[in-house]
C-alpha positions in Angstrom: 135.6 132.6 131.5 136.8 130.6 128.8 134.3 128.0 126.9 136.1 124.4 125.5 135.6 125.2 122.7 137.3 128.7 122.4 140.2 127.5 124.0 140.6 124.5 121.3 140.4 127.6 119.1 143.0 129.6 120.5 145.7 126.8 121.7 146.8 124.5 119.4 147.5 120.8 119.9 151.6 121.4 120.8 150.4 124.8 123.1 151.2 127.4 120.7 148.5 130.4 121.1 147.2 131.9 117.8 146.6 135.2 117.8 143.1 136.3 116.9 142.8 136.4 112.9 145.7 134.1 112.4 144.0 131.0 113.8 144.9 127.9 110.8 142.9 127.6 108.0 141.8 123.4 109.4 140.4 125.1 112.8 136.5 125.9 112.3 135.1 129.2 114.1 133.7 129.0 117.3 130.0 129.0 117.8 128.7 131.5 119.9 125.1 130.5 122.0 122.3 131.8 120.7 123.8 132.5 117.3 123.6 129.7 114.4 126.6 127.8 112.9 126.2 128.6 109.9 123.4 129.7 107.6 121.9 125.8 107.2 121.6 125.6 110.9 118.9 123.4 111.7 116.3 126.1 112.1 117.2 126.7 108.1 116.5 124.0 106.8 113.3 122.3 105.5 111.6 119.7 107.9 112.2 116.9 105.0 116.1 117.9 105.3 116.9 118.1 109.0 118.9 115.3 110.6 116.9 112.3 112.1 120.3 110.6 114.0 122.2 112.8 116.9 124.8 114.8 115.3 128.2 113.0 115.4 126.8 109.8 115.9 127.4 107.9 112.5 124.9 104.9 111.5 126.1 102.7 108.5 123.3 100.2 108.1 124.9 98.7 105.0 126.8 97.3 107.7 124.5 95.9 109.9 125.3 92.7 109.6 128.9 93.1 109.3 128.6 94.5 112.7 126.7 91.9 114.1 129.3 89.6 112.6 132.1 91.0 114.7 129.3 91.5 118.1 129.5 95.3 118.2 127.7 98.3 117.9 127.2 100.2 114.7 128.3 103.4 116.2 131.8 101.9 118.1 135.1 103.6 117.4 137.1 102.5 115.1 139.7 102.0 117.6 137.7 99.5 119.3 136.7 97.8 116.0 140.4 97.2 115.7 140.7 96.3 118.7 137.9 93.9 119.0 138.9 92.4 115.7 142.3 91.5 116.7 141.2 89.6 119.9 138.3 87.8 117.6 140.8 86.7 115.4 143.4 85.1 118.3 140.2 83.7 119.7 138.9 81.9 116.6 142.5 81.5 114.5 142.1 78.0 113.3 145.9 77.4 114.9 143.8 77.3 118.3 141.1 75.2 117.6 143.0 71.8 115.8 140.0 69.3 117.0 137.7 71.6 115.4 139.7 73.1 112.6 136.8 73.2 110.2 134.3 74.9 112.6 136.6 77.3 113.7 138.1 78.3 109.8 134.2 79.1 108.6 134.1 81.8 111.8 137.9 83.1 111.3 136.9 83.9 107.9 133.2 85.2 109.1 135.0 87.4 111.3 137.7 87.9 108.4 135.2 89.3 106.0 133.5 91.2 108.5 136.5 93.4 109.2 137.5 94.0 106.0 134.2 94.9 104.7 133.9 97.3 107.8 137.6 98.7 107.2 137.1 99.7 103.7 133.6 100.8 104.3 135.1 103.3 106.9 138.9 103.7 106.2 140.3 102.5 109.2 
């Protein structure tokens, strides 16, 4: 039987089948169970090195209150930070609010400053 991950090794995204050694350069080896990924696996490394966050989860807490700023998570997708941004700034675009036009420019350009600190912080 076939494990995910060896068939993400062997098809590629447009269903082409590398054969064995000609798999692209970009696509990483397969990780057997029981064997280590690579030679700083976690059971390598020194206790004062080894990862305290869940691998793949990305923390950025020079962007804490960035985050907080726009009402999210600090691990959301960036797909959903765009998207959240975009309905934050329809919401609070000082166009909407013309009674309160000064209230609602100080939190359009919170929000503002918030995304674009976030965007260049994570290249999105």
């Amino acid at each position: 039987m076939w494990t995910g991950a060896e068939l993400d090794v062997y098809f590629g995204s447009n269903g082409e089948m590398w054969p064995r050694g000609k798999r692209p350069a970009w696509v990483g080896r397969p990780v057997r169970q029981g064997q280590p990924a690579d030679m700083w696996s976690s059971s390598n490394k020194p206790a004062a090195q080894q990862l305290k966050q869940p691998v793949g989860e990305k923390v950025y807490p020079e962007l804490k209150e960035h985050f907080q700023a726009l009402g999210l998570d600090e691990n959301t997708s960036h797909d959903a930070i765009r998207k959240h941004y975009r309905r934050l700034a329809r919401e609070y675009h000082p166009d909407k609010h013309l009674d309160d036009g000064q209230k609602a420019t100080a939190r359009f350009q919170a929000i503002q400053a918030a995304f674009e600190a976030v965007s260049q912080r994570l290249r999105l």
